[in-house]
Short mmCIF file of the C-alpha atoms (twelve columns), coordinates in Angstrom:
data_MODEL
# 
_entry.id   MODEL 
# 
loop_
_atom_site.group_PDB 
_atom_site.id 
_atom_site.type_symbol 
_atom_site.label_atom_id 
_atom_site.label_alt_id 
_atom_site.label_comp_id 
_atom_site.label_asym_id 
_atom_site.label_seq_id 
_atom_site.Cartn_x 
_atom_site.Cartn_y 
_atom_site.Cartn_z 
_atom_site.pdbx_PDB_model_num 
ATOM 1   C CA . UNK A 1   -1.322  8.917   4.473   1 
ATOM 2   C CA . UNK A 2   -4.742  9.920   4.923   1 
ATOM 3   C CA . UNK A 3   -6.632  10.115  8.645   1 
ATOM 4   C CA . UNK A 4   -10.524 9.943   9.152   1 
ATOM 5   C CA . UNK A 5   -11.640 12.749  10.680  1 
ATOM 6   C CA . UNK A 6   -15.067 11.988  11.975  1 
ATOM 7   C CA . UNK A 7   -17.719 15.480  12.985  1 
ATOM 8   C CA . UNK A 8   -19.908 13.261  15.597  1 
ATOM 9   C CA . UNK A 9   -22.422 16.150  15.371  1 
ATOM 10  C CA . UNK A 10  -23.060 16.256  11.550  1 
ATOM 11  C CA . UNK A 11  -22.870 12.525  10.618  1 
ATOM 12  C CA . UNK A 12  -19.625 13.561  8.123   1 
ATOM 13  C CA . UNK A 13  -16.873 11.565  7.597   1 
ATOM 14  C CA . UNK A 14  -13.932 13.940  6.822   1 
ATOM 15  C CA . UNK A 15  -10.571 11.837  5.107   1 
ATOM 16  C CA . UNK A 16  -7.246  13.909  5.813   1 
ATOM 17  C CA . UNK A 17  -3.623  13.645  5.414   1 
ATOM 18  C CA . UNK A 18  -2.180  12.724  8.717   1 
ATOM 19  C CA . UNK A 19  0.358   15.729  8.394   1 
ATOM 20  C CA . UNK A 20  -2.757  17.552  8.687   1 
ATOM 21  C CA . UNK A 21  -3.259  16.209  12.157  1 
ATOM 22  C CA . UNK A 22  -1.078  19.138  13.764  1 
ATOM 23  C CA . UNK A 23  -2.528  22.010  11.441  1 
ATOM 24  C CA . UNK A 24  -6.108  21.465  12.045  1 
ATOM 25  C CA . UNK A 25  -5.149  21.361  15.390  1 
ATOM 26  C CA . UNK A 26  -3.713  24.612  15.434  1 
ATOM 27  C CA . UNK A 27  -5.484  26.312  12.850  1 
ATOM 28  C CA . UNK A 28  -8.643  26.594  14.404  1 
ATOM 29  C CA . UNK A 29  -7.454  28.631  17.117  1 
ATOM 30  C CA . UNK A 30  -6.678  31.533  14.735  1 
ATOM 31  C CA . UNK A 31  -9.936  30.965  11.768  1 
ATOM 32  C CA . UNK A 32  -13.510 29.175  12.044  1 
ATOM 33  C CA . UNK A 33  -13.231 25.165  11.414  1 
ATOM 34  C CA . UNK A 34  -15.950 25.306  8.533   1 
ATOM 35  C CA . UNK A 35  -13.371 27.246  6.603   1 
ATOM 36  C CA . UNK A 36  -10.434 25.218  7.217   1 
ATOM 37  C CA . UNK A 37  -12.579 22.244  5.506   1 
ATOM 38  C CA . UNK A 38  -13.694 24.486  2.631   1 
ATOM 39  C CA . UNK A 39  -10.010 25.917  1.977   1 
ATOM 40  C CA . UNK A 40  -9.548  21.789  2.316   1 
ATOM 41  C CA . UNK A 41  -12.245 20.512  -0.279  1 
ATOM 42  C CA . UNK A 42  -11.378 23.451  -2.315  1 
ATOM 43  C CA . UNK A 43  -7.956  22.449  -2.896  1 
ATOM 44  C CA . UNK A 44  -6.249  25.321  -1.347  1 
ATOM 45  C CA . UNK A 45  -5.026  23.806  1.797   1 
ATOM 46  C CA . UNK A 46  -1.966  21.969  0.480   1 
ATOM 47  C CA . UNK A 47  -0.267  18.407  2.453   1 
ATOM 48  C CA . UNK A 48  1.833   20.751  4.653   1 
ATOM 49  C CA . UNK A 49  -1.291  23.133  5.935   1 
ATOM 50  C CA . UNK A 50  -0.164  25.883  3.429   1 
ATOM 51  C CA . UNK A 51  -1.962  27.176  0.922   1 
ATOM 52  C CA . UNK A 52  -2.351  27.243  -2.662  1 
ATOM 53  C CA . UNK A 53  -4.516  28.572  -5.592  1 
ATOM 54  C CA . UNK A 54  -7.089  25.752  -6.135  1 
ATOM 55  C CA . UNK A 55  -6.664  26.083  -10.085 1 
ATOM 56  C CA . UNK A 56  -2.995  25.198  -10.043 1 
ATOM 57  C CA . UNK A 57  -1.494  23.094  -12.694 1 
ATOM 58  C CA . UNK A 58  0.717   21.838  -9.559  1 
ATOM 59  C CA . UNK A 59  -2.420  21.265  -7.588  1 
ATOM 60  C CA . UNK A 60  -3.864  18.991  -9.757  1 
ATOM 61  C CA . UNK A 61  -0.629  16.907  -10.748 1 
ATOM 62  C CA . UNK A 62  0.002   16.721  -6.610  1 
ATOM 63  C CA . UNK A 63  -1.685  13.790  -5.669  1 
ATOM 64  C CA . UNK A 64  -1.211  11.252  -8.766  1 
ATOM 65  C CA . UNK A 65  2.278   11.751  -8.358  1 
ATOM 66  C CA . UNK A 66  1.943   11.192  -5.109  1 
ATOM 67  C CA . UNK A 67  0.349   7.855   -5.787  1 
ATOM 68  C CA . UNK A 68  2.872   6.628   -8.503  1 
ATOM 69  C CA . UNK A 69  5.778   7.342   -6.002  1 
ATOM 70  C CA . UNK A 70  4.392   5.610   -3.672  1 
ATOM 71  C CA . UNK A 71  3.442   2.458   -6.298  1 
ATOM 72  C CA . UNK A 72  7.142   2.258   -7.756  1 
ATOM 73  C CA . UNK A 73  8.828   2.308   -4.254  1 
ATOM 74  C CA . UNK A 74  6.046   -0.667  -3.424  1 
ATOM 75  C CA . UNK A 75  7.144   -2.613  -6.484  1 
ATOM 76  C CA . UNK A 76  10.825  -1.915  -5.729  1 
ATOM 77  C CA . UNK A 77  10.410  -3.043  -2.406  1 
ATOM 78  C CA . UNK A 78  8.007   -6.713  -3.522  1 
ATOM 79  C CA . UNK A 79  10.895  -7.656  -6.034  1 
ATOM 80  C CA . UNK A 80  13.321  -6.098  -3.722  1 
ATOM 81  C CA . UNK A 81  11.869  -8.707  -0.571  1 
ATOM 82  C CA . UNK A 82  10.916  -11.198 -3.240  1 
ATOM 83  C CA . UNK A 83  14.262  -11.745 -4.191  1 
ATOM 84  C CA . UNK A 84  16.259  -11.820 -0.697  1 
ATOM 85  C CA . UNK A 85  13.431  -14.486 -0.033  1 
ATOM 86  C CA . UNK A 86  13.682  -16.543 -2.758  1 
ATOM 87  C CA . UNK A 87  17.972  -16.653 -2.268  1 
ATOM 88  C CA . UNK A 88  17.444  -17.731 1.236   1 
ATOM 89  C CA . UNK A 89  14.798  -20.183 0.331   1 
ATOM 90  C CA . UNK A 90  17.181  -22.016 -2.622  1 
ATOM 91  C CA . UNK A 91  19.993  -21.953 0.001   1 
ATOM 92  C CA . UNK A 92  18.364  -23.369 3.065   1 
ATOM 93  C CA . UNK A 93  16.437  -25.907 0.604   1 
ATOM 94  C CA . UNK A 94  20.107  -26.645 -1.456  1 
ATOM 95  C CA . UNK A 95  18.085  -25.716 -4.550  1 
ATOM 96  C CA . UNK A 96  20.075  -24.314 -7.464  1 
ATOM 97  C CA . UNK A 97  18.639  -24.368 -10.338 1 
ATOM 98  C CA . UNK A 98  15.967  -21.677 -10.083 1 
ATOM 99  C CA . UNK A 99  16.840  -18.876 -12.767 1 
ATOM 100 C CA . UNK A 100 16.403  -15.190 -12.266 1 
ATOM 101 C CA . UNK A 101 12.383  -15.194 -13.572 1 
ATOM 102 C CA . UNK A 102 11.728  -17.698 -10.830 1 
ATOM 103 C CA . UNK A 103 9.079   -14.836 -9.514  1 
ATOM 104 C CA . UNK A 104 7.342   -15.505 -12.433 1 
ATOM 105 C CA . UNK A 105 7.402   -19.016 -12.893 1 
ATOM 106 C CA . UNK A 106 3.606   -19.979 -12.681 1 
ATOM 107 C CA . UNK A 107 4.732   -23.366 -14.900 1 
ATOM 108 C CA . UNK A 108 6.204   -25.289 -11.995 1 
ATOM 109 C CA . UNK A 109 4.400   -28.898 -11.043 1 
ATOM 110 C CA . UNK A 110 2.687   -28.726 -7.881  1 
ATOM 111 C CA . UNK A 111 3.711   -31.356 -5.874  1 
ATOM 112 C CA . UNK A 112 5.167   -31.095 -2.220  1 
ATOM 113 C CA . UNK A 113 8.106   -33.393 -3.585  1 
ATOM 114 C CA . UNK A 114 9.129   -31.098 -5.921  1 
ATOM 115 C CA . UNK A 115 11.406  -29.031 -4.306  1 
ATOM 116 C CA . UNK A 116 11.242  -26.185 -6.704  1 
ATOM 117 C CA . UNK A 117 7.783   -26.055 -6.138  1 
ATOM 118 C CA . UNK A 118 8.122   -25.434 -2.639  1 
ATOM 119 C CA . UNK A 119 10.352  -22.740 -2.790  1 
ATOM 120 C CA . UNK A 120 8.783   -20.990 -5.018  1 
ATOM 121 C CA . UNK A 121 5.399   -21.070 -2.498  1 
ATOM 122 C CA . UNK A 122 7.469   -20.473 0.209   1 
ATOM 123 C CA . UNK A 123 8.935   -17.329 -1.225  1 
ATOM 124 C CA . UNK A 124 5.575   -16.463 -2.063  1 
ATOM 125 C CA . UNK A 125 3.754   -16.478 1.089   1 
ATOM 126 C CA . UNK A 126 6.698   -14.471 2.996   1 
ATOM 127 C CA . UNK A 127 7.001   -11.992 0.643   1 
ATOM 128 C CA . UNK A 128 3.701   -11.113 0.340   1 
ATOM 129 C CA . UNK A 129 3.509   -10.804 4.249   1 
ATOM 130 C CA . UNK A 130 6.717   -8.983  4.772   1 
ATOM 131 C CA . UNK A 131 5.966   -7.068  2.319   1 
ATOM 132 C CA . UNK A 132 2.632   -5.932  3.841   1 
ATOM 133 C CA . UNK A 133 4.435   -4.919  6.894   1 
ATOM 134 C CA . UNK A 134 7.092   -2.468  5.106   1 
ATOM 135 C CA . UNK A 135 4.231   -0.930  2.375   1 
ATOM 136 C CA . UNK A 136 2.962   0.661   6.363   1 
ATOM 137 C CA . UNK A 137 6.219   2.829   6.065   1 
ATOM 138 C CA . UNK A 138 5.415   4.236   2.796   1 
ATOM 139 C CA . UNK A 139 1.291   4.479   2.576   1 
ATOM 140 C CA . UNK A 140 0.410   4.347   6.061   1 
ATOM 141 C CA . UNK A 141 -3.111  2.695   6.580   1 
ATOM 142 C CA . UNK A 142 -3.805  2.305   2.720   1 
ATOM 143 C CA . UNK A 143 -1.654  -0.899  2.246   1 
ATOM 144 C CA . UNK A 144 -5.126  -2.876  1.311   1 
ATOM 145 C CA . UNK A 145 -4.888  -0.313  -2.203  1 
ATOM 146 C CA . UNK A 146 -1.331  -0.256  -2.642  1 
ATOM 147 C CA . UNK A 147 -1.172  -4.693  -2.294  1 
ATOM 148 C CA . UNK A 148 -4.207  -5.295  -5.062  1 
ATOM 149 C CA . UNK A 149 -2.390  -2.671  -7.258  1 
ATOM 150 C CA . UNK A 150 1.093   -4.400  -6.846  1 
ATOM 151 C CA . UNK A 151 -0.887  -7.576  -7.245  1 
ATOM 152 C CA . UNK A 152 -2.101  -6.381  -10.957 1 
ATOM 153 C CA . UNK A 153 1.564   -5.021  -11.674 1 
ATOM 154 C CA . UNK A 154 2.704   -8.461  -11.048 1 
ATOM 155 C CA . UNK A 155 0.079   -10.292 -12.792 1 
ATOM 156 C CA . UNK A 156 0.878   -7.975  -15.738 1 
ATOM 157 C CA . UNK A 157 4.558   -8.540  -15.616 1 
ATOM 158 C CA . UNK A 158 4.061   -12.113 -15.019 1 
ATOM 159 C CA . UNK A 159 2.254   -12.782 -18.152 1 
ATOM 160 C CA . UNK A 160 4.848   -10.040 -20.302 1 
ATOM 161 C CA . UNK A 161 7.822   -12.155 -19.198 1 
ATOM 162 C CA . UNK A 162 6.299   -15.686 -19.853 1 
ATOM 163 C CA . UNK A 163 4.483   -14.345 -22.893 1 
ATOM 164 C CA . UNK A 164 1.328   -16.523 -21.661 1 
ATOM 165 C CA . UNK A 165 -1.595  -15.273 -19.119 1 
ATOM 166 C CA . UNK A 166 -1.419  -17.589 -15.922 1 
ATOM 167 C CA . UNK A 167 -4.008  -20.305 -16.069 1 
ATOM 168 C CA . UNK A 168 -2.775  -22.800 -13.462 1 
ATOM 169 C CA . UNK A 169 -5.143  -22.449 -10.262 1 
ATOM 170 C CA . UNK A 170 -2.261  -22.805 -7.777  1 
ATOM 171 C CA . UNK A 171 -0.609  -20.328 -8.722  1 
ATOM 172 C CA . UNK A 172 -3.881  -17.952 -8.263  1 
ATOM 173 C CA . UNK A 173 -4.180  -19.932 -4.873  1 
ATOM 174 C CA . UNK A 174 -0.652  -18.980 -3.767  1 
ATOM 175 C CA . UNK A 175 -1.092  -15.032 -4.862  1 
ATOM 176 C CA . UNK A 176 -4.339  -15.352 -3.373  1 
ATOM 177 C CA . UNK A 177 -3.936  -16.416 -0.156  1 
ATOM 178 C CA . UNK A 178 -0.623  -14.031 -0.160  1 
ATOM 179 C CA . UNK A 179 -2.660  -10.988 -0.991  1 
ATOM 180 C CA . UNK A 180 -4.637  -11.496 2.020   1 
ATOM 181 C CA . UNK A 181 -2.232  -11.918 4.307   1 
ATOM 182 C CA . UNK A 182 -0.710  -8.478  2.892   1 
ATOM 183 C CA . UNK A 183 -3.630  -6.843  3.620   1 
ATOM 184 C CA . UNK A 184 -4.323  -8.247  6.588   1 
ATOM 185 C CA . UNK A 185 -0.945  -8.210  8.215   1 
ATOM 186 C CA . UNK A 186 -0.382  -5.038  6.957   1 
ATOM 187 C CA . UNK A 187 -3.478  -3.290  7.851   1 
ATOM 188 C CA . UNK A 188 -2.961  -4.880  11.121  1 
ATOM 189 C CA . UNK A 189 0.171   -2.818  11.685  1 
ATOM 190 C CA . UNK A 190 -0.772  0.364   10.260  1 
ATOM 191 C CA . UNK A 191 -3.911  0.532   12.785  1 
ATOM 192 C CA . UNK A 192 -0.983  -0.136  15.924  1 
ATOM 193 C CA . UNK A 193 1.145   2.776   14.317  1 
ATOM 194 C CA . UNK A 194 -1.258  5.552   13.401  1 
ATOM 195 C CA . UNK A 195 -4.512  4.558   15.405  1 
ATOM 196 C CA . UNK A 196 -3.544  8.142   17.153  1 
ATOM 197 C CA . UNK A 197 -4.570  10.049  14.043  1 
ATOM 198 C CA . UNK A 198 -7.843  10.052  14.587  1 
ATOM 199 C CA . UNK A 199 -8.917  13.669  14.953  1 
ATOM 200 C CA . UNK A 200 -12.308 15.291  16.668  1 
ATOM 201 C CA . UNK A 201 -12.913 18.916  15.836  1 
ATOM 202 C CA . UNK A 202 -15.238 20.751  17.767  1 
ATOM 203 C CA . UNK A 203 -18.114 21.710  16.432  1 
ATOM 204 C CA . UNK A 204 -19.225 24.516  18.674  1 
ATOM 205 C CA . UNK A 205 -16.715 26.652  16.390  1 
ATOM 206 C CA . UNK A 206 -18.911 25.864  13.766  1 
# 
């Protein structure tokens, strides 16, 4: 959701929303650039290119609820995947007797002949990537923040539903090595979607 917006001249690194893009664009045409970025610090110079008093009670609630919209449709979406996966996994591995807190399960033996086992890593490691692919679609480029936050929610949840804090070192290996193929994959993708979002403003209208 946000764009870098780099001044080559000044050695600044401006971060924008990418719905931005279009105003700054057009914006300058009609007031100097140094005072769209001020109205923009300032907190005046709302998502849409509007504006709004920077002392706003609505101003300052914007953005954190932007945030925790964006975190519960990522959660949604990991169980969401994590589930689908884990059915398809049981079925084309004739498992049946993984329960509903399977996602949780960090108690399983490790052992390539257990069959449970593998499922369970199995569902792991494609959630984790698919997953990083669809959190693009909701946060853009900031899928590395949104994954290690989802991460902690699960971790959290994880040790609420087996009333124990995980211990066993494959099952940090597994979320591990699925975190970084989130952020990987997934920042992958978001730099072939929005690598256009890169904006250079002029700085003669400075």
């Amino acid at each position: 959701m946000l764009a870098s917006c780099e001044l080559e001249g000044g050695g600044r690194t401006v971060k924008v929303s990418s719905r931005l893009r279009r105003h700054f664009e057009t914006a300058k045409r009609s007031k100097p650039l140094h005072t769209i970025f001020t109205e923009f610090y300032s907190g005046q110079l709302t998502d849409r290119g509007d504006q709004k008093s920077p002392g706003s009670w609505t101003s300052r609630l914007c953005s954190p609820q932007v945030v925790l919209q964006n975190l519960l449709i990522c959660v949604i979406l990991f169980y969401t995947v994590y589930y689908a996966v884990l059915g398809m996994c049981c079925m084309m591995l004739k498992v049946y007797e993984l329960d509903v807190l399977a996602p949780f399960d960090f108690k399983t033996n490790p052992s390539w002949l257990n069959t449970n086992y593998k499922v369970l890593l199995i569902s792991t490691q494609v959630t984790y990537l698919v997953c990083g692919l669809l959190f693009v679609l909701v946060v853009e480029e900031w899928v590395w923040d949104y994954a290690i936050s989802v991460t902690i929610l699960h971790v959290a949840i994880t040790s609420t539903v087996m009333l124990e804090f995980p211990l066993t070192s494959h099952w940090w290996a597994a979320l591990g090595s699925g975190l970084i193929s989130m952020i990987c994959g997934g920042q992958a993708f978001a730099y072939c979607l929005f690598k256009d979002n890169f904006i250079y403003p002029d700085l003669d209208e400075f």
